[in-house]
C-alpha positions as MATLAB code, in Angstrom:
seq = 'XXXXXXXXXXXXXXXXXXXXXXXXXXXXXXXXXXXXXXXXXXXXXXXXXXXXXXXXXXXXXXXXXXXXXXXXXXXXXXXXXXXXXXXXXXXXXXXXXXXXXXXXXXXXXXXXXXXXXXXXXXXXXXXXXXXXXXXXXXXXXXXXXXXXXXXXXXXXXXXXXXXXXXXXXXXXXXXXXXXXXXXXXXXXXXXXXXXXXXXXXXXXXXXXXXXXXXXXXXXXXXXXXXXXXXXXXXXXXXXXXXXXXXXXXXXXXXXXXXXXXXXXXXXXXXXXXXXXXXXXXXXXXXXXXXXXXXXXXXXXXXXXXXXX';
ca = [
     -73.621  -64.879    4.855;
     -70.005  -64.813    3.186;
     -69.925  -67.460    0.139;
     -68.066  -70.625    1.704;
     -64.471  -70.936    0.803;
     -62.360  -73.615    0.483;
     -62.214  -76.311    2.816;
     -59.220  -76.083    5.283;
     -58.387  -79.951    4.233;
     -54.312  -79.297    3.873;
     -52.486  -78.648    6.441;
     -51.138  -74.671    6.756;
     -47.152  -73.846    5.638;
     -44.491  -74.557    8.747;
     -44.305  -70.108    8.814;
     -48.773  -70.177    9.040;
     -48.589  -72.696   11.824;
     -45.992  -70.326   14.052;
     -48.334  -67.212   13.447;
     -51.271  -69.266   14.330;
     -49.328  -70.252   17.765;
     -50.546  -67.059   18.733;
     -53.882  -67.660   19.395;
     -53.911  -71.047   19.116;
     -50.780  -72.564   20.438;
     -50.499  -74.988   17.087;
     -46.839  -75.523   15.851;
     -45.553  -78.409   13.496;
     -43.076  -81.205   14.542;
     -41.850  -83.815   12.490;
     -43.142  -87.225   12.922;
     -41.300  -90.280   14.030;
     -44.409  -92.040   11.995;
     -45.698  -94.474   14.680;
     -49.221  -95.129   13.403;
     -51.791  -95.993   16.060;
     -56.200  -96.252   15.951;
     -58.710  -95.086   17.877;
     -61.796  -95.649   17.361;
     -63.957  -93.020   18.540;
     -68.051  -93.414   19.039;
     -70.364  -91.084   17.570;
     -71.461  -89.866   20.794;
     -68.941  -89.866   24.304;
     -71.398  -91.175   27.067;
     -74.563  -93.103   26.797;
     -76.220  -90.562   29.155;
     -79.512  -89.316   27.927;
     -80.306  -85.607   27.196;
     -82.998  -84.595   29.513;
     -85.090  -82.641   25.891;
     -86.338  -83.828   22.944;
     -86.039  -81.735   19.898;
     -88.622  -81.267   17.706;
     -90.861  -83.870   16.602;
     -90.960  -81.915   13.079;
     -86.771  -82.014   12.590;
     -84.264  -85.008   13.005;
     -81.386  -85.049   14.463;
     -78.568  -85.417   11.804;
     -75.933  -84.835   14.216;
     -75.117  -84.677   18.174;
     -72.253  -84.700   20.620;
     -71.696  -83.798   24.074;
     -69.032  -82.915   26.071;
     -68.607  -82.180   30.382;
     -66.864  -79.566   32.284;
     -66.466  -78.629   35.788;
     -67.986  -75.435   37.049;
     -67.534  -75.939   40.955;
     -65.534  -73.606   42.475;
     -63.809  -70.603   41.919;
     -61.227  -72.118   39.675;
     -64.009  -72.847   36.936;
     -66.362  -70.255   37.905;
     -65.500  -68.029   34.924;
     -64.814  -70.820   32.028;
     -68.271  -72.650   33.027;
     -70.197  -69.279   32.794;
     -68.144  -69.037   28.910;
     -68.807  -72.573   27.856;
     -73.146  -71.683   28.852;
     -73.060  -67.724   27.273;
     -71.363  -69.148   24.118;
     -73.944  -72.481   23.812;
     -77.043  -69.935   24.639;
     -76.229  -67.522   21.874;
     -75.847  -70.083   19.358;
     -79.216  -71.894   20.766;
     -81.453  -71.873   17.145;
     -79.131  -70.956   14.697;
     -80.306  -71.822   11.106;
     -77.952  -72.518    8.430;
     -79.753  -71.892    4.655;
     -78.875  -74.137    1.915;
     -75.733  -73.958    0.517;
     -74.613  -70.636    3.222;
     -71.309  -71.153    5.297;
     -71.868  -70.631    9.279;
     -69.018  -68.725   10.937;
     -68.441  -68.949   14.530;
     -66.831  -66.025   15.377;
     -69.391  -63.774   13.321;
     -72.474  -65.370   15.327;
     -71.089  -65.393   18.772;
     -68.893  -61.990   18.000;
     -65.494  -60.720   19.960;
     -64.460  -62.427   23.171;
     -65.209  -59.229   25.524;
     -66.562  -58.218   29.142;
     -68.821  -55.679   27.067;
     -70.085  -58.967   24.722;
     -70.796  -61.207   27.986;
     -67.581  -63.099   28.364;
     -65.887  -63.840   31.582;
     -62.309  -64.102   32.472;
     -61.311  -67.433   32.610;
     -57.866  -69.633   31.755;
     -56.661  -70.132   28.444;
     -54.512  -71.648   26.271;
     -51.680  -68.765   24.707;
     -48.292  -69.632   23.248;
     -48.656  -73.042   24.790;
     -48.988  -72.253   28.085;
     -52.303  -71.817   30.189;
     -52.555  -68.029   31.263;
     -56.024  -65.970   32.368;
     -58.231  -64.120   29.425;
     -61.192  -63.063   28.815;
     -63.265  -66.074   27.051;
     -61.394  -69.119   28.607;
     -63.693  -72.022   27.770;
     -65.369  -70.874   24.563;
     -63.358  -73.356   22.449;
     -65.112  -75.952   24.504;
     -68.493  -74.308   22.641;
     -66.555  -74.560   19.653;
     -65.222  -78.169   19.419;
     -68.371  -79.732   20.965;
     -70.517  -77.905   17.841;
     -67.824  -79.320   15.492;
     -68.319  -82.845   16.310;
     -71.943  -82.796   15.957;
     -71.328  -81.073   12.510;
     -69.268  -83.406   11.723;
     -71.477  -86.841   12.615;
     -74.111  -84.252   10.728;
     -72.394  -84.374    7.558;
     -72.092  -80.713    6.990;
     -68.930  -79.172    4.910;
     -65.757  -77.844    7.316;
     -64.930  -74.908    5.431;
     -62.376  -73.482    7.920;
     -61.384  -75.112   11.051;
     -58.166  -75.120   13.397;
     -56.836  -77.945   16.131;
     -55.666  -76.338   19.350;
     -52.200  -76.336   19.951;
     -52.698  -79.869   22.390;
     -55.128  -82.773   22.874;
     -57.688  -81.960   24.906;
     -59.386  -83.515   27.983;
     -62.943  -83.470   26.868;
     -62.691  -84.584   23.534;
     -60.824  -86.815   21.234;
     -57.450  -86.078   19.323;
     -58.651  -84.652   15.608;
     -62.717  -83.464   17.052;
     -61.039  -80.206   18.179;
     -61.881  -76.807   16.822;
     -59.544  -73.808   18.755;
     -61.380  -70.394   18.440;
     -59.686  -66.730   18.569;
     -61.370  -63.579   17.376;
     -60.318  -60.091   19.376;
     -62.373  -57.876   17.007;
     -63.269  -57.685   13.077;
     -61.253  -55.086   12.424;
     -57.643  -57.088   13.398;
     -58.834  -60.162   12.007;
     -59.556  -58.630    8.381;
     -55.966  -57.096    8.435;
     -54.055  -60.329    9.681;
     -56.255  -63.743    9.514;
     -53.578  -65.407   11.222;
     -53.958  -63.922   14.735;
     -57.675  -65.373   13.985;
     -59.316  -68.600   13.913;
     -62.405  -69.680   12.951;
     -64.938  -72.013   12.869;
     -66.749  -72.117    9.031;
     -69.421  -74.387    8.686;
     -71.821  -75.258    5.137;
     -74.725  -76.440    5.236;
     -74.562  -78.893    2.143;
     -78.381  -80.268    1.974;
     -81.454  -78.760    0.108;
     -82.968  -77.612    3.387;
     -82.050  -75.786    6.189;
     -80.274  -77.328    9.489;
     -80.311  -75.762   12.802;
     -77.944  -75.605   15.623;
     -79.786  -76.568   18.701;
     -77.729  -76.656   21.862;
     -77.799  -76.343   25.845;
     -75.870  -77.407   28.912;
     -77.430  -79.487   31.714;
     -76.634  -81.003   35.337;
     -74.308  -84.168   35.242;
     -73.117  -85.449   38.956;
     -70.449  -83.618   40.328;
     -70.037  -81.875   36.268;
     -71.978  -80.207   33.756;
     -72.560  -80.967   29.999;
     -72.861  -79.241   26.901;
     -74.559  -80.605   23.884;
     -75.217  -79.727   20.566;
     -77.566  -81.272   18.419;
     -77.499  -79.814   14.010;
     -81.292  -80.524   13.152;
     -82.881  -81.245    9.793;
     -85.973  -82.235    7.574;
     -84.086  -85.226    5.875;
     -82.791  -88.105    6.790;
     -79.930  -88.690    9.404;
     -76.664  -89.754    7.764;
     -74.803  -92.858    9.385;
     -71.396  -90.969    9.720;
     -67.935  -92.992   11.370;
     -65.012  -91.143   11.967;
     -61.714  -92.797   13.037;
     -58.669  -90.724   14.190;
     -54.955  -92.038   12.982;
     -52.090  -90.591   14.363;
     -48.290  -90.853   15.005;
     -46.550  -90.190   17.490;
     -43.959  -86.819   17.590;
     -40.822  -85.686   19.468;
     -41.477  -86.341   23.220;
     -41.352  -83.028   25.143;
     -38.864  -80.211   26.560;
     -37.840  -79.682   29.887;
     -37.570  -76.082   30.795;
     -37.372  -73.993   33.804;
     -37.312  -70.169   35.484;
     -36.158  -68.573   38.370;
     -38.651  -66.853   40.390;
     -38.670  -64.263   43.496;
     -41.500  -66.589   44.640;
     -39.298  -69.175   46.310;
     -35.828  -67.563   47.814;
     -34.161  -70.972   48.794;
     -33.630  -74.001   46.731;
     -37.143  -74.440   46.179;
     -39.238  -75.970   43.248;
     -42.292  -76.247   41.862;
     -43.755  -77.852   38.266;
     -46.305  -75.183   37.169;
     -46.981  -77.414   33.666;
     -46.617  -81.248   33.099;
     -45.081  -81.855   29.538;
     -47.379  -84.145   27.119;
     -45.861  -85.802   23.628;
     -46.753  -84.168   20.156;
     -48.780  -86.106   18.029;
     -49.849  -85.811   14.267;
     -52.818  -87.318   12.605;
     -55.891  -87.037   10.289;
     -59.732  -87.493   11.408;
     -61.232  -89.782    8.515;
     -64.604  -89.476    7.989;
     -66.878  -92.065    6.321;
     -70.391  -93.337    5.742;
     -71.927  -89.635    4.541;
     -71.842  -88.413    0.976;
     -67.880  -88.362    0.592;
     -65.372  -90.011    2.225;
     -62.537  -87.473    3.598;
     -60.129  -86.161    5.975;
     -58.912  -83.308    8.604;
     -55.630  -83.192    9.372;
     -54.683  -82.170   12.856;
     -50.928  -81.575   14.513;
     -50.470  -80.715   18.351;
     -47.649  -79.679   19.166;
     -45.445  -81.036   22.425;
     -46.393  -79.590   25.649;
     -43.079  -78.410   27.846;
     -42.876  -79.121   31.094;
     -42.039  -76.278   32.607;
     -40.740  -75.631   36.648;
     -40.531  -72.688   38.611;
     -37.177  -72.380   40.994;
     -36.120  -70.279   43.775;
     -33.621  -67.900   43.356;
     -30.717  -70.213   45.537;
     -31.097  -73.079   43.216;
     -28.332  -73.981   41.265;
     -29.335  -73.069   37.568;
     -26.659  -76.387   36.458;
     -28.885  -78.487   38.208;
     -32.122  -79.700   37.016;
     -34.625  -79.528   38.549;
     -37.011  -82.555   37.145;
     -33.729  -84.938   38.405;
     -35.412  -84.776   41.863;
     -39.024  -86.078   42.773;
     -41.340  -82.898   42.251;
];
């Protein structure tokens, strides 16, 4: 593998962060500086995985996350989040080597087993082929990261997320090598080093839960588990825009809200109790609320002034 390079522990120029709303949706917004804490636990349920690893290897990190696959709505994204956790089933990470995402599972395609499936692009949720796969993505970062292992490269999506915590988010984009080598900004990546004298390997699969399913990840290792805590910090941004479009769909002086709005927020992810104490900063940008109007509707009046 590529020799690691430096960890992505600063926060990307104002210009980086527009490019990388591409294929991530992330954008900077200044801070009204409202500090808040969350704690978060080391793992989100108390739910027990139905396998053991390995008696021979500990576990030196784990996390689990659910989504829904019922329906046809999910169909695509659930079969995404289970082809991306299968292929990286018993990955081993050498000493000292740097684990890249997009290199192991390769380009989002029909032709590489990827399903359409909804997605996050330029802040707005639109259908593509790999919806879900950041799901893969910022589940195996969270183990890594109660794990202990370096973050050599690693993105927040362009909003907080429902199935994981603010700052435990890893967004994912990789058409093909080819574009990502001549512009890394219409890429992201996950890079991952294995910082212990013996290999770790990434263990993960998805499993039955109620009316969802869940995907875990466990990073296994000869040595001894490390007793990582991470806390998120965060302030508050600008609250979010109000926008709306005429469409053909409604002919009167109809409305509809395709997209509630959500509040920007800015924050680090400190992380303690392993060999060095640090942080990974992560900004999300406001989500507009956006409405669709008929084509009689009075473009001075606002829509969001009436109940939706």
């Amino acid at each position: 593998m590529a020799s690691p390079s430096p960890s992505m522990t600063m926060a990307p120029s104002i210009h980086s962060w527009f490019a990388i709303l591409l294929v991530g949706g992330c954008s900077r917004t200044e801070a009204k500086l409202l500090p808040k804490v969350v704690e978060i636990a080391p793992a989100p349920s108390a739910v027990a995985v139905p396998s053991e690893p390995p008696k021979s290897l500990n576990v030196l990190g784990e996390f689990q996350t659910l989504y829904e696959f019922k329906g046809e709505k999910y169909e695509g994204r659930a079969k995404n989040v289970e082809h991306g956790a299968t292929k990286l089933n018993g990955t081993e990470i050498a000493p000292g080597e740097t684990f890249s995402f997009n290199k192991t599972l390769g380009p989002r395609t029909l032709e590489n087993g990827f399903s359409q499936a909804p997605e996050i692009f330029f802040g707005e949720m639109v259908l593509g082929v790999g919806g879900g796969t950041c799901q893969v993505s910022s589940t195996l970062f969270a183990a890594a990261v109660l794990a202990d292992l370096d973050v050599v490269e690693r993105r927040n999506h362009s909003r907080p997320l429902r199935y994981i915590k603010p700052g435990m988010d890893a967004t994912v984009a990789f058409p093909d090598e080819a574009t990502c080598e001549k512009d890394p900004n219409l890429c992201s990546d996950l890079k991952l080093r294995n910082p212990y004298s013996f290999p770790v390997r990434i263990s993960s699969e998805t499993w039955l839960d109620g009316e969802k399913r869940r995907i875990v990840f466990h990073i296994l290792g000869d040595g001894p588990p490390p007793t990582v805590k991470v806390r998120w910090s965060f302030y508050q941004t600008s609250p979010f825009r109000q926008r709306f479009r005429k469409t053909n769909k409604f002919l009167g002086k109809w409305k509809k809200r395709v997209q509630s709005g959500s509040e920007g927020m800015e924050g680090s992810l400190l992380i303690e109790g392993g060999r060095d104490p640090r942080r990974l900063p992560s900004r999300y940008a406001p989500v507009d609320e956006i409405w669709e109007v008929g084509l009689g509707w009075d473009m001075s009046v606002v829509p969001w002034s009436t109940e939706p």
